[in-house]
C-alpha positions as CSV (number, residue, x, y, z in Angstrom):
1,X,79.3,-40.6,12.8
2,X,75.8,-39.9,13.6
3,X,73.6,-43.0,14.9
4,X,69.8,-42.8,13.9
5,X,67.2,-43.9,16.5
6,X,66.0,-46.8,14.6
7,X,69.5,-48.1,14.1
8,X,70.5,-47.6,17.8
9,X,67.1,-49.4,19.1
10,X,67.0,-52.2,16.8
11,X,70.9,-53.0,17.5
12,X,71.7,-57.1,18.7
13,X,74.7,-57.9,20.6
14,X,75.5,-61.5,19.5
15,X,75.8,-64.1,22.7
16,X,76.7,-66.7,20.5
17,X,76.2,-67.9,17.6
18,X,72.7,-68.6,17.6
19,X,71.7,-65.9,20.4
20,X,71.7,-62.2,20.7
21,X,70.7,-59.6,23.1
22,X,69.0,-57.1,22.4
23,X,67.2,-54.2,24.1
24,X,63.4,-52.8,23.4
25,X,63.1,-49.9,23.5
26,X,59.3,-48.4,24.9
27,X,59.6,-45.4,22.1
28,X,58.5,-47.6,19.7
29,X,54.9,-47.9,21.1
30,X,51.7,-47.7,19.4
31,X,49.3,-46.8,22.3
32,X,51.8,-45.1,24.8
33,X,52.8,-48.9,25.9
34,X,52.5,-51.6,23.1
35,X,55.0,-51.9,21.3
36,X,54.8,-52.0,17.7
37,X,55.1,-55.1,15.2
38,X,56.9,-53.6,12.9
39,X,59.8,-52.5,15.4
40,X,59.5,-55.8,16.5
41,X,60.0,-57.5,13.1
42,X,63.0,-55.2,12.5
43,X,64.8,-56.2,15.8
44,X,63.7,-60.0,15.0
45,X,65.0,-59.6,11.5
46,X,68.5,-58.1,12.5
47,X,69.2,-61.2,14.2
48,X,68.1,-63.6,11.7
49,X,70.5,-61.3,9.2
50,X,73.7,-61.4,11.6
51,X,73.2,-65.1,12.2
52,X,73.6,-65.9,8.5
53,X,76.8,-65.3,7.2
54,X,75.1,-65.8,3.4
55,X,72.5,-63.5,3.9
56,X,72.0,-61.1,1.3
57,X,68.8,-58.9,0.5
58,X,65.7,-60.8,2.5
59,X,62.7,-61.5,0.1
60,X,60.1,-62.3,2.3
61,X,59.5,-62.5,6.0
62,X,56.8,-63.7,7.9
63,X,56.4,-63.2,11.9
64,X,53.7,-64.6,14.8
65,X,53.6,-62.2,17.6
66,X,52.6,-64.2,20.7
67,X,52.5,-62.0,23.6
68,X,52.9,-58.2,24.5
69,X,56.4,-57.4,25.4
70,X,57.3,-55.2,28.1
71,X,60.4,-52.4,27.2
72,X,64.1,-54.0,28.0
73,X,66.2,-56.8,27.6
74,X,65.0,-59.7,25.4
75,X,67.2,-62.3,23.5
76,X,66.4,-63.2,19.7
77,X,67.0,-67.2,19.2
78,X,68.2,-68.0,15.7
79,X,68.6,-71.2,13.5
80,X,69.9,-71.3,9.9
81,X,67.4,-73.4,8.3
82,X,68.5,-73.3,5.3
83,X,71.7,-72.2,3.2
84,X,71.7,-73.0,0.0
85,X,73.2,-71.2,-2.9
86,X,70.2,-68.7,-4.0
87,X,68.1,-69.1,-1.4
88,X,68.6,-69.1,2.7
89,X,66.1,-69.3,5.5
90,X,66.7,-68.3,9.0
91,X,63.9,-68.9,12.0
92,X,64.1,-66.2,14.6
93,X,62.5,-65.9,18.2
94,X,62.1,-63.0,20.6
95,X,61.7,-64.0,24.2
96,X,61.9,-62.1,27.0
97,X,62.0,-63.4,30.8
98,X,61.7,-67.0,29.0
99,X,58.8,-66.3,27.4
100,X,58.3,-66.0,23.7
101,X,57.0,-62.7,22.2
102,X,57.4,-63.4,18.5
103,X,58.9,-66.0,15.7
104,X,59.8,-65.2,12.6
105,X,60.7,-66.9,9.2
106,X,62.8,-65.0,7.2
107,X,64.1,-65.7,3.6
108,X,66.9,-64.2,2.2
109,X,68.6,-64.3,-1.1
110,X,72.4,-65.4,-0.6
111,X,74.8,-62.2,-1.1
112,X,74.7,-61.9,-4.8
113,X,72.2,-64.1,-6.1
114,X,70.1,-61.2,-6.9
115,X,70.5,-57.9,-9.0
116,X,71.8,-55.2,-7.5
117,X,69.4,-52.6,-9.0
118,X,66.7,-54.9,-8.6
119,X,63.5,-52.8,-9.9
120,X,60.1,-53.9,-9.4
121,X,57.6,-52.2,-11.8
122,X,54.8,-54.6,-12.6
123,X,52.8,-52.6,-9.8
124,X,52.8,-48.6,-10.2
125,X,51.8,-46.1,-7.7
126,X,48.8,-44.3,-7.6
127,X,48.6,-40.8,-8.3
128,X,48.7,-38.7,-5.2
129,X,50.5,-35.4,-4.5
130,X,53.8,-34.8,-2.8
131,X,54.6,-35.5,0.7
132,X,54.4,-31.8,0.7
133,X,51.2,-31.2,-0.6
134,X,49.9,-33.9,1.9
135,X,48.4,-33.8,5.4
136,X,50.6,-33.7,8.1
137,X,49.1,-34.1,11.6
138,X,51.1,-33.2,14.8
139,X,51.4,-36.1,17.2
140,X,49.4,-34.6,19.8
141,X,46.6,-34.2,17.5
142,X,47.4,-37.8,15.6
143,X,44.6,-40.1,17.5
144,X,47.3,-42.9,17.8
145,X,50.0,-44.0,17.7
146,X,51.8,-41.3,19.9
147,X,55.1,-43.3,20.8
148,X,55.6,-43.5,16.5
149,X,54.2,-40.4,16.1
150,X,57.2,-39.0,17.4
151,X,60.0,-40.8,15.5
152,X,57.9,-41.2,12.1
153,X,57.2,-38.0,10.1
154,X,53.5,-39.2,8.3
155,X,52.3,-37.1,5.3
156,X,48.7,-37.8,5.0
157,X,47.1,-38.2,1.2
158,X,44.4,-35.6,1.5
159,X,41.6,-37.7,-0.5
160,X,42.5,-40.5,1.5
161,X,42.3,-38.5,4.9
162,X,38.8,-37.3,5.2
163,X,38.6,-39.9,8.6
164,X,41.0,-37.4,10.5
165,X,38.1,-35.0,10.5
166,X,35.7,-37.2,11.6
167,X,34.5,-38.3,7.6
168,X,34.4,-42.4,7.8
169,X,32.7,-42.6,4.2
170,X,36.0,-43.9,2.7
171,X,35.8,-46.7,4.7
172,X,38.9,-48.8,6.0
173,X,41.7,-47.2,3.9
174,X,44.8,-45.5,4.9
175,X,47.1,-44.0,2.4
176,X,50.0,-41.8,3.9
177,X,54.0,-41.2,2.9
178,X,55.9,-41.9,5.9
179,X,60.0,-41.3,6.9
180,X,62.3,-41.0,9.7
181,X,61.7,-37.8,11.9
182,X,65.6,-37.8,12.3
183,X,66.0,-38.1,8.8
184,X,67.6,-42.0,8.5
185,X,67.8,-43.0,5.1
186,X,65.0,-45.3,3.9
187,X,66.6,-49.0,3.1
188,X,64.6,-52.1,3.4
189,X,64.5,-52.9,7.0
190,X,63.4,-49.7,7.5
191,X,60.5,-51.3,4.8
192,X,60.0,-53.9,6.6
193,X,59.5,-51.9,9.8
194,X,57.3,-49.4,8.3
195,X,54.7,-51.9,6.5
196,X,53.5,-51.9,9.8
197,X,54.1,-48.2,11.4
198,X,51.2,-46.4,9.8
199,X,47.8,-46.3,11.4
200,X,46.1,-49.4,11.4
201,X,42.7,-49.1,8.8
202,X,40.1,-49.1,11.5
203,X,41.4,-45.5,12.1
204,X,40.0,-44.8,8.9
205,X,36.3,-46.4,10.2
206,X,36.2,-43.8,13.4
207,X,37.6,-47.1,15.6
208,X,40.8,-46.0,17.1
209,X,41.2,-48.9,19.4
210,X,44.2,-51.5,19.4
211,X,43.8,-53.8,16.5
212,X,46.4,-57.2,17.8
213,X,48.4,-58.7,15.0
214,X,48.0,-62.3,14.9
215,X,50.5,-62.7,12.2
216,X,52.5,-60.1,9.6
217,X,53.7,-61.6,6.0
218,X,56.2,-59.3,3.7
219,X,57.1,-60.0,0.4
220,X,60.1,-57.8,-0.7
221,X,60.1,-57.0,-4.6
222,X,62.7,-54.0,-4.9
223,X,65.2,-52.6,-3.5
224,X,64.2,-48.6,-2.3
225,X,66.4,-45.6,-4.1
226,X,65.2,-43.4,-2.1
227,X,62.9,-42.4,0.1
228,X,59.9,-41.2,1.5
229,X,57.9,-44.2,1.1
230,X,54.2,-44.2,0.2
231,X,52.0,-46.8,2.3
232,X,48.3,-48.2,1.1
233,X,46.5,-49.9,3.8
234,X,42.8,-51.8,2.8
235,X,41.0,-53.6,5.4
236,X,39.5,-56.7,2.9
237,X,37.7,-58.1,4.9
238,X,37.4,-56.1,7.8
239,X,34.3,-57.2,9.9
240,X,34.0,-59.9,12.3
241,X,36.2,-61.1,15.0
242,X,39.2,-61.8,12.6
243,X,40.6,-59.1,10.1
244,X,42.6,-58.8,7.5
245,X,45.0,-55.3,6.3
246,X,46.4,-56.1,2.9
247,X,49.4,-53.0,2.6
248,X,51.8,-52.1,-0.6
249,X,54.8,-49.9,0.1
250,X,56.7,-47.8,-2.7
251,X,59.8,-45.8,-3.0
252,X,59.3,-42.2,-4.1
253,X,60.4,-43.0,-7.6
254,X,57.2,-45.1,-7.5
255,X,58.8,-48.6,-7.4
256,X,56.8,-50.9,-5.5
257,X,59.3,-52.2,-2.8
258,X,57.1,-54.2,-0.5
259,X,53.7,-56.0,-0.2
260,X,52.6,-57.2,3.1
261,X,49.2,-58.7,5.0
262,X,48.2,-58.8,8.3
263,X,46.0,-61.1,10.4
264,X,44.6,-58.6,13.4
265,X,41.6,-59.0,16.0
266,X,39.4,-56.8,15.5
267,X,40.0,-53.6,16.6
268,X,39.4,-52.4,20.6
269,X,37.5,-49.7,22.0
């Protein structure tokens, strides 16, 4: 059977019953050497899954990141919360070399509890063309980041894009389809990974400097039929010292799947 990238990188070995190792994996970078949140959140939140023998679909995740990691062995710390009938809650913790990189709370719905065709439509999509139709930027040309830019396949919205030729006028919006390069299947980890694999908005503003998460919360409102997904990204607001990206992710029957924000530094350089 063929193993994917993103399964094979974000794979925990359980210790015990309330530790796994697990192995980062410097591909998943977004300036040739940080790695990104959202690889981190999916390696956090496959822990936090395995630990919980009730888990079902997550509905919301929120995640800290502390410190930088560097690429190899790191150990997720779990704790069950929570286990109720409906609802479970599971904290998780990435350290590495003792240290600790980032802590998440995740809530998932116990097996069950919620529809299996679960369809969110209060929310629709935007109109924009095809994947396609779209802009698609190879990654030695994509200014950041260049590690993702090899194992996500990003389909720029053309009226959205004008930044990638040096227009800023749009201001600090992103709007892009993204999807494995090796052609995974899109589920909701992948979801919850990809809230945070696009560029981050201050692209958009001519700033292509690292912008540092501070913290990422995901609310989950559907389950994906199929992929690719289509990523919004505003930057409300996005001036001083502390910024904020507010992002909605739908599947490409135009169900919105996932809402997220993120508390950044302002962007460097």
């Amino acid at each position: 059977m063929h193993e994917y990238r993103f399964d094979s990188d974000t794979a925990v070995a359980g210790m015990d019953t309330r530790r796994a190792a697990v192995e980062l994996h410097p591909e998943w970078n977004v300036d040739g050497r940080i790695l990104n949140g959202g690889y981190l959140q999916a390696v956090v939140l496959r822990a936090a899954l395995a630990a919980c023998p009730t888990a079902g679909q997550p509905v919301a995740v929120s995640s800290l990141f502390v410190a930088a990691p560097a690429p190899g062995p790191a150990v997720v710390d779990t704790e069950v919360l929570r286990a109720g009938r409906r609802i479970a809650a599971i904290g998780a913790t990435l350290r590495q070399a003792d240290a600790v990189i980032a802590s998440s709370l995740v809530t998932v719905a116990a097996a069950g509890a919620l529809p299996a065709d679960d369809r969110a439509a209060s929310l629709p999509m935007p109109p924009v063309p095809p994947p396609e139709a779209c802009l698609r930027v190879a990654p030695a040309h994509l200014p950041g980041p260049p590690g993702l830019a090899d194992l996500v396949d990003y389909a720029f919205v053309p009226e959205n894009s004008r930044w990638l030729s040096g227009d800023t006028s749009g201001g600090p919006h992103i709007r892009c389809w993204l999807s494995f390069a090796d052609g995974r299947p899109l589920d909701l980890l992948a979801a919850l990974a990809m809230v945070d694999m696009a560029p981050p908005v201050c692209f958009a503003q001519g700033r292509f400097g690292w912008a540092p998460t501070l913290q990422l919360q995901v609310g989950v409102f559907g389950q994906p039929a199929r992929g690719p997904f289509l990523l919004d990204l505003r930057g409300e607001p996005y001036e001083g010292a502390i910024v904020a990206e507010d992002g909605l992710l739908w599947d490409a029957d135009g169900t919105l799947i996932a809402r997220s924000r993120q508390i950044a530094l302002a962007p460097r350089g």
